[in-house]
C-alpha positions in Angstrom: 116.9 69.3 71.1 117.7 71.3 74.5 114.4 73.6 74.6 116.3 75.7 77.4 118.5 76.8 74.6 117.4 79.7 72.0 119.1 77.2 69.4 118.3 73.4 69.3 120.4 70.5 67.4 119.6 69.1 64.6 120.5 66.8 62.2 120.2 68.9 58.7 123.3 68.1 56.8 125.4 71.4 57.2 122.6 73.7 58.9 123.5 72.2 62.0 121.1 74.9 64.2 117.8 75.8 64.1 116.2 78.6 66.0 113.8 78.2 69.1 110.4 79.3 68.8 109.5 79.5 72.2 113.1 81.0 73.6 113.0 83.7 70.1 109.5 85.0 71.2 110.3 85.4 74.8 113.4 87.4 74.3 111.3 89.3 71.3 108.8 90.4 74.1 111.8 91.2 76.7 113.4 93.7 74.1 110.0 95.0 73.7 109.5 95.7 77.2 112.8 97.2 77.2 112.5 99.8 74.5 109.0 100.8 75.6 110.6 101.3 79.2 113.2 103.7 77.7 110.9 105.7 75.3 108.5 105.8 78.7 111.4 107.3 80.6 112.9 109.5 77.7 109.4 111.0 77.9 109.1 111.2 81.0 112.6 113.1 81.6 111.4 115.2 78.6 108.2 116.6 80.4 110.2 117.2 83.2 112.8 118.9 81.2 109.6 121.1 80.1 108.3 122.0 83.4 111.9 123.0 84.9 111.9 125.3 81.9 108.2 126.7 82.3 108.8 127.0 85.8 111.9 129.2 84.7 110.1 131.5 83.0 107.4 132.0 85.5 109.8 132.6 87.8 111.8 135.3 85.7 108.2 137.0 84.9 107.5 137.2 88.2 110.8 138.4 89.0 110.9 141.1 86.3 107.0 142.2 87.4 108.3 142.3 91.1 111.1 145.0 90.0 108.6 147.0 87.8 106.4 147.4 91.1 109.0 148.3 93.4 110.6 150.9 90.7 107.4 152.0 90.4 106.7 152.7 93.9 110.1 153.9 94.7 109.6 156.8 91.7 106.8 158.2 93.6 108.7 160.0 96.5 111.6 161.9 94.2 108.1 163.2 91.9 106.2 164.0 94.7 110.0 166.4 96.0 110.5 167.7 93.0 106.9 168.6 92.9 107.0 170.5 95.5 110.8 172.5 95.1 109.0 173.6 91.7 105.7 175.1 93.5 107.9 178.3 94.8 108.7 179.0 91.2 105.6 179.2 90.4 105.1 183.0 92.1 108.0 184.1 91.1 107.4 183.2 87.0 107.2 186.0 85.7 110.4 187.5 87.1 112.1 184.7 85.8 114.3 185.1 82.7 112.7 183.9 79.2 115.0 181.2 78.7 114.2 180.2 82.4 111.1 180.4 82.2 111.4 178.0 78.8 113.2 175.5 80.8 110.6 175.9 83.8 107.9 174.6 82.1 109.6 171.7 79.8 110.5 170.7 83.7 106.7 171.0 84.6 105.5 169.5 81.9 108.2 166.8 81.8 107.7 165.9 85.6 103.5 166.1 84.9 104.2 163.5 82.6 106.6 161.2 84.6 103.4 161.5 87.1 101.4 160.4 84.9 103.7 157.7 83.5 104.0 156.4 87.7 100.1 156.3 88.1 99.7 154.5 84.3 102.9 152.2 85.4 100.8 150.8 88.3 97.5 150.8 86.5 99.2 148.5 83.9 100.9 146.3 86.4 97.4 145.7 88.5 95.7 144.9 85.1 98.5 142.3 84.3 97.9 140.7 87.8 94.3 140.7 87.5 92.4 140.0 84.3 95.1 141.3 82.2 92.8 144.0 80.8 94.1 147.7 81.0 91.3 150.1 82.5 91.1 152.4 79.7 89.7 156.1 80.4 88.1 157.3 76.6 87.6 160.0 75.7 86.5 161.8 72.4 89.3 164.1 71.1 90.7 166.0 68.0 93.7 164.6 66.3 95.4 167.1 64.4 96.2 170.0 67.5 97.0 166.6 69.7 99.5 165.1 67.6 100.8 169.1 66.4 101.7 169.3 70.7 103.8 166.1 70.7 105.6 166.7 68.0 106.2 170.6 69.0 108.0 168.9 72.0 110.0 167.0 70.3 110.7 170.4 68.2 112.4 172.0 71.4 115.6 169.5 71.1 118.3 169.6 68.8 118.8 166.0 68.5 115.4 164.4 67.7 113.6 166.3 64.9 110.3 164.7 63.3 107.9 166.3 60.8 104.1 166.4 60.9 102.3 165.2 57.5 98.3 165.8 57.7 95.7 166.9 55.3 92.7 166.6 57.5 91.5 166.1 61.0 90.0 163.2 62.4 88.5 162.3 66.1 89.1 159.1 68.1 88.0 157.9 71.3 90.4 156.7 72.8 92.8 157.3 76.2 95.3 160.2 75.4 97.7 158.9 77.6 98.0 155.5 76.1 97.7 156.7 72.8 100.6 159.5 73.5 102.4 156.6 74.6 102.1 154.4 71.6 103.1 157.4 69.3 106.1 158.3 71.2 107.6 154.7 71.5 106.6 154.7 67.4 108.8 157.8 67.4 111.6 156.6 69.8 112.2 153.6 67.9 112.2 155.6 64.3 114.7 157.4 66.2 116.9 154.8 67.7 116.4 151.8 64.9 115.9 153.9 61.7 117.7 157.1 60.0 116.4 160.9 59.3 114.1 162.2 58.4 111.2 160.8 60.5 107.9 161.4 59.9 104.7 161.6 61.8 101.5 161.1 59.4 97.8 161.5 59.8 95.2 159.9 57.2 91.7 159.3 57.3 91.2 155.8 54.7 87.5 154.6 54.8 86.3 154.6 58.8 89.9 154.0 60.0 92.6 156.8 61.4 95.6 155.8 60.5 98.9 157.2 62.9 102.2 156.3 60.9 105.9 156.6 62.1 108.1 156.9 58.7 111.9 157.2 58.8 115.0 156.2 56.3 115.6 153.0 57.1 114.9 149.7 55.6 113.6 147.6 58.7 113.3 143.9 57.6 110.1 142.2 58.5 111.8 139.5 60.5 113.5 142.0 63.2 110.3 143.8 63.3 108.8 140.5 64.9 112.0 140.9 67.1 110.7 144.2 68.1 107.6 142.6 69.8 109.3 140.1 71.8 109.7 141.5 75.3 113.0 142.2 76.5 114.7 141.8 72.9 117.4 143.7 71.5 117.3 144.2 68.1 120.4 146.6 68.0 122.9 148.2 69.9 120.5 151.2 71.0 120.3 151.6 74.8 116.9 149.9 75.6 115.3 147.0 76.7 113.3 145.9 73.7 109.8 146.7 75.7 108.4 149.9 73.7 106.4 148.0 71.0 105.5 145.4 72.8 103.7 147.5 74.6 102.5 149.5 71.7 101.5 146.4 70.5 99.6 145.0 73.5 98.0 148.9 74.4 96.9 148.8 70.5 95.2 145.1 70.7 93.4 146.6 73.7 92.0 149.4 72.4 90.4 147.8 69.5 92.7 148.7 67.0 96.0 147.5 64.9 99.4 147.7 64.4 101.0 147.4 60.6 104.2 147.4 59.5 105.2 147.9 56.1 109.3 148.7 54.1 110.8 150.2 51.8 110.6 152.5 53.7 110.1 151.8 56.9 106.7 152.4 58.2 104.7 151.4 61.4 101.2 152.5 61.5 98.6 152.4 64.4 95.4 152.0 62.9 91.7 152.8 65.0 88.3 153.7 64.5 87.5 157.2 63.5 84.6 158.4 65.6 81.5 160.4 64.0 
């Protein structure tokens, strides 16, 4: 019998061949080796398949934060000119005409709030680079004559009309700028994802103010998870995806919820009522 062989002679009538013990376990160890070796290096171009993509997305975050901060930054100087061509209006108010003086303060009041959007923007931005948290400044305020002034705004166009359903009055303490934030991108998206009429509720259920956004549509549960992925697009409405992720984030934050029920469509912002 040659032992250098994996098969060995043998005198066994037909069966002529018999296999070699010694030569079988070697090569049974050698494929071993060789298909740990792969699944080592499958694994290994795996991970690094994983951290090119991680990497990726770092990179496009920070990317996407970077242009945030410098549109941020470069708002400030056309704000602080159109400030200041406004001021010289001011004196001369009341000789203005009444439909002028109409558009002269939706133009205050809309560039007061682009302010205060510019000065939030970069609050939010620091708190994302930082511990994450947004610096919230509370305050304890009347919801009923707060919500009846945002939705008087949107009132004023010809485009946008929303309704105001409250029985009773509750107080919150909360930040009004983030809060008027949250309602309006509730609002916006009725608007751009849903159909007429849109709604704008108040109720007071048990210790908890409940804010809800109701409109036509019949938003399934699925794209509403869409909705909170950053950047997503949902539908063909001009936008990129960020409003209730934000809402959604800003909410968390403040101690409070966001629900989301159909039939019709309805998206609530739920927080403590305050004593």
């Amino acid at each position: 019998c040659d032992w250098s062989s994996d098969v060995c002679s043998s005198d066994l009538g037909n069966l002529g061949y018999e296999l070699n013990p010694q030569v079988a376990s070697y090569r049974s160890k050698t494929y071993l080796f060789f298909a740990l070796g792969s699944i080592l290096m499958l694994g290994m171009n795996l991970l690094r398949m994983m951290i090119v993509e991680i990497r990726k997305r770092v990179r496009a975050q920070q990317e996407r934060l970077f242009i945030l901060q410098t549109l941020t930054h470069e708002l400030r100087t056309p704000v602080s000119s159109m400030k200041l061509s406004l001021e010289p209006m001011r004196g001369d108010f009341e000789q203005l005409p009444q439909n002028s003086q109409r558009a002269f303060l939706r133009m205050t009041e809309g560039l007061s709030r682009l302010k205060r959007v510019i000065e939030a923007s970069t609050q939010y931005l620091k708190a994302d680079g930082e511990s994450g948290e947004i610096a919230f400044a509370k305050e304890k305020f009347e919801l009923r004559f707060w919500l009846e002034c945002i939705v008087e705004e949107y009132q004023l166009g010809t485009e946008n009309h929303v309704s105001l359903a409250t029985s009773a009055d509750a107080h919150v303490d909360a930040d009004p700028y983030w809060l008027e934030m949250c309602v309006r991108n509730l609002l916006d998206n009725a608007f751009k994802h849903g159909k007429p009429p849109v709604i704008l509720s108040l109720v007071v259920d048990r210790g908890e103010v409940v804010l809800t956004t109701q409109d036509g549509g019949d938003l399934e549960p699925d794209k509403f998870s869409n909705f909170l992925n950053p950047f997503q697009r949902a539908s063909r409405a001009d936008g990129l995806g960020l409003g209730l992720t934000l809402v959604h984030q800003v909410v968390n934050q403040m101690g409070g919820q966001l629900r989301f029920k159909t039939n019709p469509t309805r998206i609530s912002l739920v927080l403590k009522e305050m004593i």
